[in-house]
Each structure stands twice: as structure tokens, then as C-alpha cells.
Biotite code that builds the C-alpha atoms (Angstrom):
import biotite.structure as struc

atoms = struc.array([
    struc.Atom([18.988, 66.746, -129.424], chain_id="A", res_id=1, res_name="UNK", atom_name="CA", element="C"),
    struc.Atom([16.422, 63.972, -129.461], chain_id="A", res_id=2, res_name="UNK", atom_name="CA", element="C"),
    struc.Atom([17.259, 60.636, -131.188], chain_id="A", res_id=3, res_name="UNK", atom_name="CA", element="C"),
    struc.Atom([13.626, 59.741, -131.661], chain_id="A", res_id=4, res_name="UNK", atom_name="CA", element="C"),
    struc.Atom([13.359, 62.381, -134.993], chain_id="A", res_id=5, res_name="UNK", atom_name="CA", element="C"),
    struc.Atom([11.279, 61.437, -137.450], chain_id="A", res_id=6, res_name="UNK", atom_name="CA", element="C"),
    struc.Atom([13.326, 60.670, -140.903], chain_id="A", res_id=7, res_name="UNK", atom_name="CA", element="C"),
    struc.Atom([14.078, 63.663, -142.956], chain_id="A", res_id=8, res_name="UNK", atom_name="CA", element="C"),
    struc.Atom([12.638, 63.954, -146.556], chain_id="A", res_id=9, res_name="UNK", atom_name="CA", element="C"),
    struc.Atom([16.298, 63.486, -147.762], chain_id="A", res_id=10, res_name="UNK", atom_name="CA", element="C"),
    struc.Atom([16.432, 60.244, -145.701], chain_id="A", res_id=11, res_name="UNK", atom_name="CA", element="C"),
    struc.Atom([12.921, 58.754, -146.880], chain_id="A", res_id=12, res_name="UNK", atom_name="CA", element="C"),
    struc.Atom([13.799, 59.515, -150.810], chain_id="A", res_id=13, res_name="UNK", atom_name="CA", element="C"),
    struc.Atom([17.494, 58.277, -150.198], chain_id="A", res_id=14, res_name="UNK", atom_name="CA", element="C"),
    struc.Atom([15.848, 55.271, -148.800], chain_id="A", res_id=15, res_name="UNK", atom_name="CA", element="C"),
    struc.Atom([13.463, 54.386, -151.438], chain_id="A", res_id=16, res_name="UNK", atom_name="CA", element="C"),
    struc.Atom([15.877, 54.940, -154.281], chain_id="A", res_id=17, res_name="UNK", atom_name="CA", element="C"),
    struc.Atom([18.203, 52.344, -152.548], chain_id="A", res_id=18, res_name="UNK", atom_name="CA", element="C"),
    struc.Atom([15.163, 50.355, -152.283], chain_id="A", res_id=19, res_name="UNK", atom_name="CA", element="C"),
    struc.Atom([14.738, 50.152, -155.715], chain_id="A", res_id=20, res_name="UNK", atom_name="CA", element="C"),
    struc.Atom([18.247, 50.028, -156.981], chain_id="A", res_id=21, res_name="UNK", atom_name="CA", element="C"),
    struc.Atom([18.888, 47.140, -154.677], chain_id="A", res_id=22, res_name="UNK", atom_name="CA", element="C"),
    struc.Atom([16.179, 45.100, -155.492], chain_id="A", res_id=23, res_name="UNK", atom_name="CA", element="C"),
    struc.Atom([16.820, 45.068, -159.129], chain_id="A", res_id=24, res_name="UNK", atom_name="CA", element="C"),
    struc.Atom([19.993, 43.993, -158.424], chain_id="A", res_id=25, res_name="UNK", atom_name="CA", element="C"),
    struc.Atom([19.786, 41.417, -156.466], chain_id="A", res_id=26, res_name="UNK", atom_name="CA", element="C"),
    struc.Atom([16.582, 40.283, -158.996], chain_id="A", res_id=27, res_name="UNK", atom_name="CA", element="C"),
    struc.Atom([18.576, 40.365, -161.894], chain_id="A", res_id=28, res_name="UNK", atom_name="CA", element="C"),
    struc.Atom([22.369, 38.803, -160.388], chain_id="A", res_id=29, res_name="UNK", atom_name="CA", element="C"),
    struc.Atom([23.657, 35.726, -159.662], chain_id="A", res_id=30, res_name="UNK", atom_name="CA", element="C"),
    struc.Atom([24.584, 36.083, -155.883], chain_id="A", res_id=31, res_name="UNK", atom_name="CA", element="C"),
    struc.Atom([26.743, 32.697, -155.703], chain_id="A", res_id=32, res_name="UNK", atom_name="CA", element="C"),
    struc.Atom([26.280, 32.440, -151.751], chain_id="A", res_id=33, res_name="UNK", atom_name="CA", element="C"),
    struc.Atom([24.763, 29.064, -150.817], chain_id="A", res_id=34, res_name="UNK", atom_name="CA", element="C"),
    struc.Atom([22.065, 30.809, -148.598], chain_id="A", res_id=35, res_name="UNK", atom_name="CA", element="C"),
    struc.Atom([20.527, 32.902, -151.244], chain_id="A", res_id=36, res_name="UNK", atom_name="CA", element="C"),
    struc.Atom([20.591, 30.237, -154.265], chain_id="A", res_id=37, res_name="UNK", atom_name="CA", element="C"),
    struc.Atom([16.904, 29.923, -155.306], chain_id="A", res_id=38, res_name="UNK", atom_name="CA", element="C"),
    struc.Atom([16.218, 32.248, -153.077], chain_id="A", res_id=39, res_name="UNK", atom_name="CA", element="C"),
    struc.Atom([14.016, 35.495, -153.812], chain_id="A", res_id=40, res_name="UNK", atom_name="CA", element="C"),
    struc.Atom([14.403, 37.903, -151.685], chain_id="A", res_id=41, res_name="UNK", atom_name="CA", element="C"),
    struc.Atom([11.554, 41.258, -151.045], chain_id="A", res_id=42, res_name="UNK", atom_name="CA", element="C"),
    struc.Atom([13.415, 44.283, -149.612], chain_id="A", res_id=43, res_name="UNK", atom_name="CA", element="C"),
    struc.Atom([10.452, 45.756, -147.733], chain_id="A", res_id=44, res_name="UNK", atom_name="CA", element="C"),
    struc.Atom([12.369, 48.942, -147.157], chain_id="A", res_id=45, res_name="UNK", atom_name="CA", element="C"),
    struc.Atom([15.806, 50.821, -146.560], chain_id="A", res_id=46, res_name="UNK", atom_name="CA", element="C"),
    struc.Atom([16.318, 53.167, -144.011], chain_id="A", res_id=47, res_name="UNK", atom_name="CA", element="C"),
    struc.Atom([19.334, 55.658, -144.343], chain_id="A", res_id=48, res_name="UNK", atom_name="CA", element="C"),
    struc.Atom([21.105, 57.524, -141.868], chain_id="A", res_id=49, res_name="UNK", atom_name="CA", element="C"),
    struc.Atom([21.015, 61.168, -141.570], chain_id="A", res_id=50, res_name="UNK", atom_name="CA", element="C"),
    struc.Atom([24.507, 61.241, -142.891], chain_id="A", res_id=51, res_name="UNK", atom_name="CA", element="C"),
    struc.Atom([23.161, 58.740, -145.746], chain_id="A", res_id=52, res_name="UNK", atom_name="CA", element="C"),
    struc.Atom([26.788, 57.002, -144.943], chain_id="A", res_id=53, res_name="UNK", atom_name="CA", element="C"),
    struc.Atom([24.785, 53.654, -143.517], chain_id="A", res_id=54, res_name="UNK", atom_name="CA", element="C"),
    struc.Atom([21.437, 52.105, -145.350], chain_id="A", res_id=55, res_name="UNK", atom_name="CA", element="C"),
    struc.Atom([19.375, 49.605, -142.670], chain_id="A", res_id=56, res_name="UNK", atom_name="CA", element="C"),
    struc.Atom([17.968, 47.230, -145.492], chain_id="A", res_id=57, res_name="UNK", atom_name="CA", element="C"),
    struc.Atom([14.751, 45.387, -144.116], chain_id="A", res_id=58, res_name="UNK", atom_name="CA", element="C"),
    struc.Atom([14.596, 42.402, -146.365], chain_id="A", res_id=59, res_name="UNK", atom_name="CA", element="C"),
    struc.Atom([12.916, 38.551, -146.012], chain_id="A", res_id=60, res_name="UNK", atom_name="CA", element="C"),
    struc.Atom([12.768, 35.979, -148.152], chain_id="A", res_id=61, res_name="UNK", atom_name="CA", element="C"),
    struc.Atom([9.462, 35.787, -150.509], chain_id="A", res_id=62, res_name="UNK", atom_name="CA", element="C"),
    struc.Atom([6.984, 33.186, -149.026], chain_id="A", res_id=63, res_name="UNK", atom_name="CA", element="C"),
    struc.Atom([6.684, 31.087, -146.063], chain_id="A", res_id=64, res_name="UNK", atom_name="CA", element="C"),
    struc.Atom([10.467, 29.805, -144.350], chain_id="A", res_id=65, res_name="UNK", atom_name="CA", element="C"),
    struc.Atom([12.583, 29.729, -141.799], chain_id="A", res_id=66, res_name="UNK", atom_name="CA", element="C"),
    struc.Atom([15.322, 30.408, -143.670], chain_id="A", res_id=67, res_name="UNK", atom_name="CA", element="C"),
    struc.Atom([15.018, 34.291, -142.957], chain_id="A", res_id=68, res_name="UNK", atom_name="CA", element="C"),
    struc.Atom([18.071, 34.267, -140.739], chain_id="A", res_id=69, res_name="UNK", atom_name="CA", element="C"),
    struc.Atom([20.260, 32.607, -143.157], chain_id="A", res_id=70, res_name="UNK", atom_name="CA", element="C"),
    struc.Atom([19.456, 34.852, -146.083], chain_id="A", res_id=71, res_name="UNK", atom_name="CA", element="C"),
    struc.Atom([19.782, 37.731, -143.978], chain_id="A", res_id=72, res_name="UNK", atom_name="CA", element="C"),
    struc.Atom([23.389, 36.568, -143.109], chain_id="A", res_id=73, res_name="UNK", atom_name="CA", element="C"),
    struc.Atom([23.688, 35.362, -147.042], chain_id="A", res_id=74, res_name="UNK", atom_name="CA", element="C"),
    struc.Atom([23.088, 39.120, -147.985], chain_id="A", res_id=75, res_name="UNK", atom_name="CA", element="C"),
    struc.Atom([25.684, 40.824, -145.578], chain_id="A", res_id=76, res_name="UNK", atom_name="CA", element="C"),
    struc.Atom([28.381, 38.522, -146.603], chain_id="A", res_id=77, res_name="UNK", atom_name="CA", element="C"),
    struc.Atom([27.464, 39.946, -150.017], chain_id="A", res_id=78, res_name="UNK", atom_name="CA", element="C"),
    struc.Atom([27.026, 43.682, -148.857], chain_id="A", res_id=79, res_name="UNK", atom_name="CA", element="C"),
    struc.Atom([30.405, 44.442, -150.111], chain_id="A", res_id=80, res_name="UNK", atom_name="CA", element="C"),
    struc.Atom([29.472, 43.628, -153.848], chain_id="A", res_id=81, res_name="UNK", atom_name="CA", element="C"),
    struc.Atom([25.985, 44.889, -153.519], chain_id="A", res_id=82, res_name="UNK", atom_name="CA", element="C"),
    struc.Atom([27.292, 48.090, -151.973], chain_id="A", res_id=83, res_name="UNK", atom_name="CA", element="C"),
    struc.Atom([29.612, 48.332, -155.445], chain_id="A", res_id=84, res_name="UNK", atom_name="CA", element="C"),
    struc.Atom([26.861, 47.553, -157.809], chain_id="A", res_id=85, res_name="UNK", atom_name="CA", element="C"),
    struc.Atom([24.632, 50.091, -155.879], chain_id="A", res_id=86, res_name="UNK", atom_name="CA", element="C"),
    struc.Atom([27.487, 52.657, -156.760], chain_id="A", res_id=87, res_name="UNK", atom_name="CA", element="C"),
    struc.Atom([27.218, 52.275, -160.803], chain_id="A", res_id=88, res_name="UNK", atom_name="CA", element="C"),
    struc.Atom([23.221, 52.475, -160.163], chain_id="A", res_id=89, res_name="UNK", atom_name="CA", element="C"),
    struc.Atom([23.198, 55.266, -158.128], chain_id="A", res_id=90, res_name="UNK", atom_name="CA", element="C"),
    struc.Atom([23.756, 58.976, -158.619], chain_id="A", res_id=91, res_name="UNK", atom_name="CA", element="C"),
    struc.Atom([24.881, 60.200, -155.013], chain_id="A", res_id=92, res_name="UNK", atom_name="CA", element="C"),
    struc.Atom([27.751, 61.632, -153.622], chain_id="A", res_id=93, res_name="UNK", atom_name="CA", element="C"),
    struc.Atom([28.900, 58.545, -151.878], chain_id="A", res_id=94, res_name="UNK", atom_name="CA", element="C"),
    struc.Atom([27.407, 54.867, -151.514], chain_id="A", res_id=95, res_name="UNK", atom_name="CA", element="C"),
    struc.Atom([26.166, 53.978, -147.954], chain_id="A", res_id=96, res_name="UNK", atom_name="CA", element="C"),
    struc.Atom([27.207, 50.936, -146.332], chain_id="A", res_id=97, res_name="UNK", atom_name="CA", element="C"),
    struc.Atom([24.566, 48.501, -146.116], chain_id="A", res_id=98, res_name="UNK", atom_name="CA", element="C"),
    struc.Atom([23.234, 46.236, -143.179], chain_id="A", res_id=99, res_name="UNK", atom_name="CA", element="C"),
    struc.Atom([20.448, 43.805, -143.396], chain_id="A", res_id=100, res_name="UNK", atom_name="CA", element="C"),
    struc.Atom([18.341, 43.102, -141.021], chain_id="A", res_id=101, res_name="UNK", atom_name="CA", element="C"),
    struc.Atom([15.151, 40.657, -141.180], chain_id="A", res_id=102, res_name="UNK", atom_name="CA", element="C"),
    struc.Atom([11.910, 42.067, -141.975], chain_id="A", res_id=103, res_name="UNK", atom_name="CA", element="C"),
    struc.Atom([9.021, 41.001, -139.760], chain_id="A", res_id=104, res_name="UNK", atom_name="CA", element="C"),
    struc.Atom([6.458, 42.591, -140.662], chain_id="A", res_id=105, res_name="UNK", atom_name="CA", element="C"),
    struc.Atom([4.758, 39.617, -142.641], chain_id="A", res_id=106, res_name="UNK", atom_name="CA", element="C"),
    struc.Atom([4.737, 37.707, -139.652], chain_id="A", res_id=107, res_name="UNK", atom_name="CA", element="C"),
    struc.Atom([3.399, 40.490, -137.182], chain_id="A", res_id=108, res_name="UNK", atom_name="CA", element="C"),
    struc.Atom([0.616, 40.836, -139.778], chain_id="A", res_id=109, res_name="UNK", atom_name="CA", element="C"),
    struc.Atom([-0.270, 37.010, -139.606], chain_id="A", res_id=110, res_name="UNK", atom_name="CA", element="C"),
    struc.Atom([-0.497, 37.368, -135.756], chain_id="A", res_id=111, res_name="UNK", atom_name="CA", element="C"),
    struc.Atom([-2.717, 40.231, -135.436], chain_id="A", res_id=112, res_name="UNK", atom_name="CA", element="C"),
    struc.Atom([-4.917, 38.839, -137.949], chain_id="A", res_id=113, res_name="UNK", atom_name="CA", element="C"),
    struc.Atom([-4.653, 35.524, -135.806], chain_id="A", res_id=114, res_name="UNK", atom_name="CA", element="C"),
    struc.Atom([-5.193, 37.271, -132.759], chain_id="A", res_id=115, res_name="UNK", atom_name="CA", element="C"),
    struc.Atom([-8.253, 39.632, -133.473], chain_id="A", res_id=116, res_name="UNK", atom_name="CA", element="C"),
    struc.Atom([-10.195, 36.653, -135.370], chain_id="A", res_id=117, res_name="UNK", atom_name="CA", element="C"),
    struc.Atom([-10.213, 34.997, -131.756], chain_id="A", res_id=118, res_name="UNK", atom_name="CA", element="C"),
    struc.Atom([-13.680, 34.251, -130.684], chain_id="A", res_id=119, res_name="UNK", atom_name="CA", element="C"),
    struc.Atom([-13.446, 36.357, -127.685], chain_id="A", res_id=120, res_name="UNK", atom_name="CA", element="C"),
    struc.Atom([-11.832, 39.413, -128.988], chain_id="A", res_id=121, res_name="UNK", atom_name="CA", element="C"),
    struc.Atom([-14.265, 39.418, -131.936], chain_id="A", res_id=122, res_name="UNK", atom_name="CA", element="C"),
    struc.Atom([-16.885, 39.278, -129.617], chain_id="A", res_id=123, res_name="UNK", atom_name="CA", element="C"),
    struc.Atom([-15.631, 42.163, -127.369], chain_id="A", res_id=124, res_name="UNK", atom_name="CA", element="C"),
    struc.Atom([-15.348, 44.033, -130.505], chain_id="A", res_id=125, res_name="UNK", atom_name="CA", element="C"),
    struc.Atom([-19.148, 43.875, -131.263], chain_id="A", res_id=126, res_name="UNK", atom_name="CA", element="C"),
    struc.Atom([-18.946, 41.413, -133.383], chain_id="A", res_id=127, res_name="UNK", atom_name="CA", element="C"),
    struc.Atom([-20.567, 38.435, -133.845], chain_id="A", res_id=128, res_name="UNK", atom_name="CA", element="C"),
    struc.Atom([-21.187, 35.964, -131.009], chain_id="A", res_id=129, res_name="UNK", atom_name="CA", element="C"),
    struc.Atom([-21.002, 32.544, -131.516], chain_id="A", res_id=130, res_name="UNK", atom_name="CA", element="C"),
])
């Protein structure tokens, strides 16, 4: 059986409820853990197992900081009372457990854009030389 399977349409609308569901919550309570205090947070997207028993939550703190790591780590010690809250939002058979992990994405963006407005990459594109 390969592991590399593309997500299942189960999986991808499991996901994006979760996705939803989770960031209202975490928009609208007061998470009292001293990493996440003035902190908003963008859940970029939730990946759930095939089993839907685990949810990977990719999530980073809105605008530019370092601080991704500690909100990340602010958010699992509060997966236990998100994973409850996600239970009286949700409609499914069980809640998934839930494991953040930092989303990068942002920053990969920034450095592609950084790297293909290089002189000589722009030129080599057919661009314009300078």
C-alpha cells in the first residue's frame, strides 16, 4: 500500500470543517496561556488522518514574528481544551486529536518572491536587463 496517497474527499472536507470550527474558537476564547495572549493566530489548514482520529493543524501567528515556535507550543498545551470545544462544534462521530505544527508557507512565499526578483534570475527569465 503506498503512503504517498493523495487525501481522500472525506479527509479534505473533515479537514476544512476543523479548519473552520477551530479558528472561530480560538478567535472568539480567551486562551489564558502566556504565549498566545495578544496573539492572533491564522490556521492555514488542518489535515486529518484517514482514520480522522488525528487533525495536523498548520497554524502561525498573523504578521511578521518570531514568536511562531512559542505559539505553536502555546496551542498544544491547549489542544486538550480546544479538542473539547471542537467536540460541542462539531457533528462527527468522534473528535480527532489535534497537533500543531508551524505553518511556513508565508515565509517560503517571501523567499521565492525574494529569490526570482534577483537581477540575474530575472534576466535569465527574459526579463528585463539592467
Amino acid at each position: 500500500m503506498s503512503r504517498n496517497r493523495p487525501p481522500s474527499q472525506r479527509q479534505l472536507k473533515a479537514g476544512e470543517v476543523i479548519r473552520r470550527a477551530l479558528a472561530e474558537i480560538i478567535n472568539k476564547e480567551d486562551l489564558r496561556d502566556p504565549a498566545l495572549k495578544g496573539v492572533s493566530v491564522t490556521i492555514a489548514e488542518v489535515r486529518a488522518a484517514p482514520d480522522l482520529r488525528v487533525a495536523t493543524v498548520f497554524a502561525a501567528p498573523l504578521g511578521r514574528g518570531g514568536n511562531g515556535p512559542e505559539v505553536i507550543e502555546g496551542l498544544q498545551r491547549c489542544a486538550r481544551f480546544l479538542r473539547g470545544r471542537l467536540g460541542k462544534e462539531l457533528e462527527m462521530k468522534s473528535t480527532p486529536r489535534l497537533v500543531f505544527k508551524l505553518d511556513t508557507t508565508f515565509e517560503t512565499a517571501d523567499d521565492m518572491a525574494r529569490l526570482l526578483a534577483r537581477p540575474e534570475v530575472v534576466r535569465d527569465l527574459g526579463g528585463e536587463e539592467e
